[in-house]
LUMGUTOR-666653 format. One record per residue (C-alpha): residue number from 0; x, y, z; residue in one letter. Coordinates in steps of 0.1 Angstrom, whole numbers, plus 2048, in hexadecimal, padded with zeros to 3 digits. Example, Ala and Ser with C-alpha at 12.3 -4.5 7.8 and 13.67 -1.06 7.14 Angstrom:
<pts>
+------+-----+-----+-----+------+
| resi |  px |  py |  pz | resn |
+------+-----+-----+-----+------+
|    0 | 87B | 7D3 | 84E |    A |
|    1 | 889 | 7F5 | 847 |    S |
+------+-----+-----+-----+------+
</pts>
This chain:
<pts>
+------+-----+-----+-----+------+
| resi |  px |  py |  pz | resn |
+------+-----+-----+-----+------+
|    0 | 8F7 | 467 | 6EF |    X |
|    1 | 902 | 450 | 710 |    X |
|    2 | 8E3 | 442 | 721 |    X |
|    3 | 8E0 | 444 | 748 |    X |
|    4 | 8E7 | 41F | 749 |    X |
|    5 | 90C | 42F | 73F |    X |
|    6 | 90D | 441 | 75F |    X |
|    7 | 904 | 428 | 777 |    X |
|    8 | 927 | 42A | 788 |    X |
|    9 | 920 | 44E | 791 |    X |
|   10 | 903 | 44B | 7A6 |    X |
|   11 | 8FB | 447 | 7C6 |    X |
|   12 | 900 | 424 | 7D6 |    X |
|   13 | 8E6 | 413 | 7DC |    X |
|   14 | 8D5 | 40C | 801 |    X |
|   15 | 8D7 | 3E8 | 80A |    X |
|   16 | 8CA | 3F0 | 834 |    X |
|   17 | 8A8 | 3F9 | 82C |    X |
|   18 | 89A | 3D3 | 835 |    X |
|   19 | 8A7 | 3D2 | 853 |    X |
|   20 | 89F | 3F1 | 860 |    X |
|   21 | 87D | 3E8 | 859 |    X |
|   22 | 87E | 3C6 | 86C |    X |
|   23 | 88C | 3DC | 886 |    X |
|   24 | 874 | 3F4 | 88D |    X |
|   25 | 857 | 3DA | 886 |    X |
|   26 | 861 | 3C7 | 8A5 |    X |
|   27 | 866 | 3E7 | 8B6 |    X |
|   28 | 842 | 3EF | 8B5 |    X |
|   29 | 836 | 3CA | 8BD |    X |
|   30 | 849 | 3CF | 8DC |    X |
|   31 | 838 | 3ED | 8E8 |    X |
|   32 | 819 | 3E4 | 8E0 |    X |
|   33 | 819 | 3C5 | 8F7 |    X |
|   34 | 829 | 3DC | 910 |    X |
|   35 | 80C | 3F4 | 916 |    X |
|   36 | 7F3 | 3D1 | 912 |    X |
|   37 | 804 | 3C0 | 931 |    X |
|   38 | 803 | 3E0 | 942 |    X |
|   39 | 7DC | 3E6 | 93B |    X |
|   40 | 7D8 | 3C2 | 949 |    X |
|   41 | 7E5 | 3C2 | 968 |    X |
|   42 | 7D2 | 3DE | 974 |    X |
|   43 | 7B4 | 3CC | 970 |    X |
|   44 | 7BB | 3AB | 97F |    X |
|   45 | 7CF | 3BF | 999 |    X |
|   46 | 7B5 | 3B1 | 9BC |    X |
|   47 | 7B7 | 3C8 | 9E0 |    X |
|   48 | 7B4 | 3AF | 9FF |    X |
|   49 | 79B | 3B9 | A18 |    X |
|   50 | 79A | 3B6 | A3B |    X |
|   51 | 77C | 3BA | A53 |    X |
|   52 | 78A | 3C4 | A7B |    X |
|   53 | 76A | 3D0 | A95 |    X |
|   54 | 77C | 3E5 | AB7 |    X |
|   55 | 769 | 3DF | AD9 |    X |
|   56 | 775 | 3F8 | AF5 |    X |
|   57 | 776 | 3EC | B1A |    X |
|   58 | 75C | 403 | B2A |    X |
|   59 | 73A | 407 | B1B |    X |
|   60 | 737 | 42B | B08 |    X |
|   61 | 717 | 43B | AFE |    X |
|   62 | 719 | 447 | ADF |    X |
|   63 | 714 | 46B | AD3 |    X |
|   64 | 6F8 | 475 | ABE |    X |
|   65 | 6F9 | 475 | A9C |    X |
|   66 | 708 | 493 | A8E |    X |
|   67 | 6E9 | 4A5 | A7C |    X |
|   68 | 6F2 | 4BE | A61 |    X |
|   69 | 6E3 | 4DE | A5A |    X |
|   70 | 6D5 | 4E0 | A3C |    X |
|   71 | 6EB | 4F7 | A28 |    X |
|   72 | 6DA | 516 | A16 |    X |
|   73 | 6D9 | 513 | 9F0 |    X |
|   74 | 6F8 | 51C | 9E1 |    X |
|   75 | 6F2 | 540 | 9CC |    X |
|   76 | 6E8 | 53F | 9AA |    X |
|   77 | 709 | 543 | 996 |    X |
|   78 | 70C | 568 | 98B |    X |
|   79 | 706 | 56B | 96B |    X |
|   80 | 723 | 584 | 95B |    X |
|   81 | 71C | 5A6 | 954 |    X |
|   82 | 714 | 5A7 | 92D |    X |
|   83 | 732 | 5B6 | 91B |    X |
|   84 | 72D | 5D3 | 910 |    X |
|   85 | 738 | 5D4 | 8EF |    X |
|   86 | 74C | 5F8 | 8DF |    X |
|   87 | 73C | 606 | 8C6 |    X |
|   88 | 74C | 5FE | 8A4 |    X |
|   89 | 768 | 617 | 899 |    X |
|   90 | 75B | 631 | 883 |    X |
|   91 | 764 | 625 | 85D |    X |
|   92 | 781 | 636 | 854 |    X |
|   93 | 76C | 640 | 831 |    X |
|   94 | 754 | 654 | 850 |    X |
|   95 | 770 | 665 | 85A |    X |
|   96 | 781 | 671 | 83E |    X |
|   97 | 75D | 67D | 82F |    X |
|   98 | 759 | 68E | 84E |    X |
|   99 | 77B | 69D | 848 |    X |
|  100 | 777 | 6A8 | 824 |    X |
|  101 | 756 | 6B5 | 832 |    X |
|  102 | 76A | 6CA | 84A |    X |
|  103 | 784 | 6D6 | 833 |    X |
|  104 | 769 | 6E5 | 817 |    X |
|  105 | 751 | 6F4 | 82F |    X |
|  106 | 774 | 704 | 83F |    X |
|  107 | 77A | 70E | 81B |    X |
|  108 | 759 | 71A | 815 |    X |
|  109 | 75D | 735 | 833 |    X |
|  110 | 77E | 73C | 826 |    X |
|  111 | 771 | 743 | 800 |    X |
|  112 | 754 | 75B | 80F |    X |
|  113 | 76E | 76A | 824 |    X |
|  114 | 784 | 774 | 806 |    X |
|  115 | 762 | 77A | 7EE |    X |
|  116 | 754 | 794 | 80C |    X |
|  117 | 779 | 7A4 | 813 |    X |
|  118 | 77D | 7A7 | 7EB |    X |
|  119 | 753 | 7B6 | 7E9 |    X |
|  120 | 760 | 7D2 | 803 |    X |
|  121 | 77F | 7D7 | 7F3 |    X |
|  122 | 771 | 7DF | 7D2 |    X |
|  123 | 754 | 7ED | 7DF |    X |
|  124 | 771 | 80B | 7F0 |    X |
|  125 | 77E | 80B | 7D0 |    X |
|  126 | 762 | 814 | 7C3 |    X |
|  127 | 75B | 82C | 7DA |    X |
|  128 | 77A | 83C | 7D7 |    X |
|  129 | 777 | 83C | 7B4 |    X |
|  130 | 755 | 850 | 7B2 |    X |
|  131 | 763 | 86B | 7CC |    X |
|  132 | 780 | 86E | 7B4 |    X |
|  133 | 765 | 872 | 79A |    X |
|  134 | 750 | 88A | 7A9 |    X |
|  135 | 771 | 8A0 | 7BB |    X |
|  136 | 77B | 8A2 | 794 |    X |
|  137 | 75D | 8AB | 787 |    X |
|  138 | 756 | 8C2 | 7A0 |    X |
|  139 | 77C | 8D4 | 799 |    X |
|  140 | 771 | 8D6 | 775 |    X |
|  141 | 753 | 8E7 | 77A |    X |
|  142 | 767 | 900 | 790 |    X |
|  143 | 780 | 903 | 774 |    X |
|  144 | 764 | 90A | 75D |    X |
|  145 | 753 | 923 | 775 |    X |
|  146 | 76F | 931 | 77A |    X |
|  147 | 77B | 932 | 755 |    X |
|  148 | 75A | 948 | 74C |    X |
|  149 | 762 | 95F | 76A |    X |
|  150 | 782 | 969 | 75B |    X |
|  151 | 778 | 969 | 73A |    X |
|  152 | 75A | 97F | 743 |    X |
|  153 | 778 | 998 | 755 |    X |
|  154 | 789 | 994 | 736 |    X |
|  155 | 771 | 9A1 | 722 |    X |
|  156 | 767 | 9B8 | 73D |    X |
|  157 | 78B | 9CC | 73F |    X |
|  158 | 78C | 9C6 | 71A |    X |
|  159 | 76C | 9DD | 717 |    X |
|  160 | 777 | 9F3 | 731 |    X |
|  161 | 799 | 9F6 | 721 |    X |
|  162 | 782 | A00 | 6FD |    X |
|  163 | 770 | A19 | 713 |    X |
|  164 | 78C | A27 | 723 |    X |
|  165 | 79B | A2D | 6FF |    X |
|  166 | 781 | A37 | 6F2 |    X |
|  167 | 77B | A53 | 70E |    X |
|  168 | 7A6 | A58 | 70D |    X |
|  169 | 7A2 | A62 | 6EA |    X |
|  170 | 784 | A74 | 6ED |    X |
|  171 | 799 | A8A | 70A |    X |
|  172 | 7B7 | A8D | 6F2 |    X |
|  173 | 7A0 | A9A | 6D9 |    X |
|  174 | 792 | AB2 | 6F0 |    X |
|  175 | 7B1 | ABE | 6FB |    X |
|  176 | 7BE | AC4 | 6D8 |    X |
|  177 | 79F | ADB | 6D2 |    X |
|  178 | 7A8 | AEF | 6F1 |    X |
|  179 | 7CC | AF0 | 6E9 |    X |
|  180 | 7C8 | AFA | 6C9 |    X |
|  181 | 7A9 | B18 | 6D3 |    X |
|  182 | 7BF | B22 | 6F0 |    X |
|  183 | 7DF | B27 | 6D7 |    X |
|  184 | 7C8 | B37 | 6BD |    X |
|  185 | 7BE | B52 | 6D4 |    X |
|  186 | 7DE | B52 | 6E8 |    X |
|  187 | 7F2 | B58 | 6CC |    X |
|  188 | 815 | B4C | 6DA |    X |
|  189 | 829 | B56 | 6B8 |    X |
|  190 | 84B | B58 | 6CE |    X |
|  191 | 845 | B33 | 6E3 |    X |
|  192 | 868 | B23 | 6E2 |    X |
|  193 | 853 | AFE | 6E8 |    X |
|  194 | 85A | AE4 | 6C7 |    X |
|  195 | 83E | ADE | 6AE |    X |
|  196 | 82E | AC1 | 6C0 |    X |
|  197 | 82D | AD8 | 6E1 |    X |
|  198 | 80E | AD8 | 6F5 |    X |
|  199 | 817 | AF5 | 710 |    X |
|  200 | 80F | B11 | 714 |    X |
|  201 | 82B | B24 | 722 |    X |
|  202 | 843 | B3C | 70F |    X |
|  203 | 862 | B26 | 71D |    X |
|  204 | 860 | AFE | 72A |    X |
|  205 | 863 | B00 | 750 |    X |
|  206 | 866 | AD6 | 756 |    X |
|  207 | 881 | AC0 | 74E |    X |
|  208 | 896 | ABF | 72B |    X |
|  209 | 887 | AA3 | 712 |    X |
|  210 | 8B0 | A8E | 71D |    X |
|  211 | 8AD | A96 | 743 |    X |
|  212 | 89B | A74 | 751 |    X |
|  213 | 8B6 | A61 | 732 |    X |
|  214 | 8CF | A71 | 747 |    X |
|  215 | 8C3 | A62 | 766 |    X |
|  216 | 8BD | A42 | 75A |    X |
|  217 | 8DC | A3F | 74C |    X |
|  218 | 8E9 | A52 | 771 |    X |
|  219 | 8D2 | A2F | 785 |    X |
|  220 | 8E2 | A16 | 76C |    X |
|  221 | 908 | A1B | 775 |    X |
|  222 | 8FC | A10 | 794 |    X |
|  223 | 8E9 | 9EC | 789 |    X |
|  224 | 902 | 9CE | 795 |    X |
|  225 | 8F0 | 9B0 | 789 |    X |
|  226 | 904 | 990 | 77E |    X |
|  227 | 8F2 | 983 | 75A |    X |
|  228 | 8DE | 99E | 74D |    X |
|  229 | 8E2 | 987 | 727 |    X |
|  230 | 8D4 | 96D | 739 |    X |
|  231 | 8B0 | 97B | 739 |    X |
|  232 | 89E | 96E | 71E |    X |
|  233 | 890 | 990 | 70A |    X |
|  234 | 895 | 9B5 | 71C |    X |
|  235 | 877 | 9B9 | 735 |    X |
|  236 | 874 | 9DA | 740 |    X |
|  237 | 870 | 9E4 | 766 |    X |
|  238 | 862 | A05 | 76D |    X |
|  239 | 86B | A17 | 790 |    X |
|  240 | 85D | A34 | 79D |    X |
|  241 | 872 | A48 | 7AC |    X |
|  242 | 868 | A6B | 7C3 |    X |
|  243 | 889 | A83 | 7CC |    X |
|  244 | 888 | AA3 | 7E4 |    X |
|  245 | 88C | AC8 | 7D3 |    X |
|  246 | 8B1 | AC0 | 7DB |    X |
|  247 | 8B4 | AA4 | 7C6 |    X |
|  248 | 8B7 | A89 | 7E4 |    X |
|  249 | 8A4 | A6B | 7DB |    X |
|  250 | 88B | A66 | 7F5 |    X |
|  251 | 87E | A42 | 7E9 |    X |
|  252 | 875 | A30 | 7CF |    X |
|  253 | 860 | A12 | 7C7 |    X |
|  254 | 857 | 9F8 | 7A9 |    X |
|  255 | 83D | A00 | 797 |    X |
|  256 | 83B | 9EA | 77E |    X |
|  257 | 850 | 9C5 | 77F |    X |
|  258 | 867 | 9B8 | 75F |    X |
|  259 | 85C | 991 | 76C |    X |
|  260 | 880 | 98D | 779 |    X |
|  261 | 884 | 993 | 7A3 |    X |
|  262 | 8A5 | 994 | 79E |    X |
|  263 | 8A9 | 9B1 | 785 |    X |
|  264 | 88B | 9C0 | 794 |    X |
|  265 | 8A3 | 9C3 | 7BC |    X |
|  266 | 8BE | 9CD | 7A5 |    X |
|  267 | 8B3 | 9EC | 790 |    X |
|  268 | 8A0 | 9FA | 7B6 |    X |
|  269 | 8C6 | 9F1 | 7C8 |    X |
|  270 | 8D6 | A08 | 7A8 |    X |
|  271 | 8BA | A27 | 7B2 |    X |
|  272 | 8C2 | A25 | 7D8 |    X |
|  273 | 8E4 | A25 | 7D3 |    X |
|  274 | 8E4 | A43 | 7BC |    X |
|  275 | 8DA | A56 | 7DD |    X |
|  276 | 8D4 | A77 | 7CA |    X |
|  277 | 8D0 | A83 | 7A6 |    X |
|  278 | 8DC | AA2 | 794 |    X |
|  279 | 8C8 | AC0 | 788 |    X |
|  280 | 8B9 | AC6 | 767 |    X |
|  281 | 8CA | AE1 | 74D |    X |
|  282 | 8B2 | AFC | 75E |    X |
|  283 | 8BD | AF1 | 77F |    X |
|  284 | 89E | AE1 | 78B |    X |
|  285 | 89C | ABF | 798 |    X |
|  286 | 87A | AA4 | 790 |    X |
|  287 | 86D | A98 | 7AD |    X |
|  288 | 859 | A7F | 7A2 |    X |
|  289 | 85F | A66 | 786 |    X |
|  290 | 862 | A46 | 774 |    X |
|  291 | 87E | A33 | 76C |    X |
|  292 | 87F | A17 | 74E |    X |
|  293 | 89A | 9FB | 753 |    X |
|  294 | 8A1 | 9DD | 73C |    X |
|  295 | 8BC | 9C2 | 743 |    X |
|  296 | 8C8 | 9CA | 71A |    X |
|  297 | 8C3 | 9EC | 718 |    X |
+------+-----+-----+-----+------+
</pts>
């Protein structure tokens, strides 16, 4: 490995000035300093002459009195400066951001009981609402049930009238039969033209045949213009009463009893005013009032 005694030829040359830039500023500094010696010496050795002169004037003067002066006041006591008043320190900054946090959860605070009293009210209505709700239904169910009983009690009611009123149509029929019979057994109608199961009395039926209100019936149907008739679900029967004149002129009629459909109900009293006037019976008499069955599948 070359030493640096190898690379002696590559350095920097060397400086060969240095002494007598020393000498040079050495004697530069001698000079100076007897400079400012001389100067302080000459100064002090430096002698003002002095001359003494006395003036006399020509006529004698008398001289003026000797200037006295007032006595000058005391000069003021210096002021002393107003004492500085000093600012009170800024608040720490750890002051004011407690004071802040402070702020902001008390300001939460209100908020929370805000919500917590708006939310108490609000369920509190709810509530409310709830137990009218409660009691209104309550109070329809013991209606309902009141109400229930009442019709079950006229159920049971027309159920026991109905029993009574069969009872008392059977016990009519009975009596009837009794009189019938009596009244044929002492009557002794041998030449009545009436059928087996007649109940009259009369040699010869005076009141319509057993085909003349089929006749009409079938006279009031021709008449019925209604669009579905198989559209009814079953055949419900409606039953109009009809009254006619001696003539045979149909002077109204009305429904007695409704099939449950309005429409085939307007229909079947449209067919009977329309008919205007029915015919006579075989004896030439004419019904003047009677009923008239209808069913949509008839």
């Amino acid at each position: 490995m070359p030493s640096a005694a190898d690379r002696l030829e590559f350095g920097p040359p060397r400086d060969s000035g240095s002494v007598r830039a020393f000498g040079l500023a050495l004697l530069a500094h001698l000079l100076l300093m007897a400079a400012l010696t001389w100067g302080i010496n000459w100064k002090r050795t430096d002698k003002a002459a002095s001359f003494e002169a006395e003036i006399w004037s020509s006529v004698p003067e008398t001289a003026a009195p000797k200037l006295i002066e007032a006595p000058t006041a005391p000069p003021p006591p210096p002021s002393r400066p107003a004492p500085e008043v000093t600012p009170p320190p800024p608040a720490p900054k750890v002051d004011i951001a407690l004071e802040q946090e402070k702020k902001r959860k008390l300001l939460q605070q209100q908020k929370e009981e805000a919500e917590n009293q708006r939310q108490a009210k609000l369920k509190a209505e709810q509530q409310a609402k709830k137990d009218k709700e409660l009691k209104d239904l309550k109070a329809k169910e013991e209606l309902a049930k009141r109400k229930a009983a009442e019709d079950a009690k006229k159920v049971e009611a027309k159920k026991q009238d109905a029993k009574e009123d069969e009872k008392q149509k059977q016990a009519d029929a009975a009596a009837k039969k009794q009189r019938q019979e009596a009244l044929n057994r002492m009557m002794g109608l041998a030449g009545a033209t009436g059928g087996a199961t007649a109940t009259g009395t009369a040699q010869k039926a005076s009141g319509p045949s057993a085909n003349y209100k089929a006749r009409l019936a079938a006279l009031f149907k021709r008449n019925i213009v209604f669009a579905n008739p198989e559209g009814i679900q079953g055949n419900p029967k409606a039953v109009v009463q009809v009254k006619v004149s001696s003539t045979g002129l149909i002077m109204g009629s009305k429904l007695s009893k409704s099939s449950g459909v309005p429409a085939w109900d307007d229909a079947v009293l449209r067919a009977v005013e329309k008919a205007e006037r029915i015919p006579p019976d075989e004896n030439g008499k004419v019904i003047t009032d009677f009923p008239v069955e209808f069913g949509p599948k008839d």
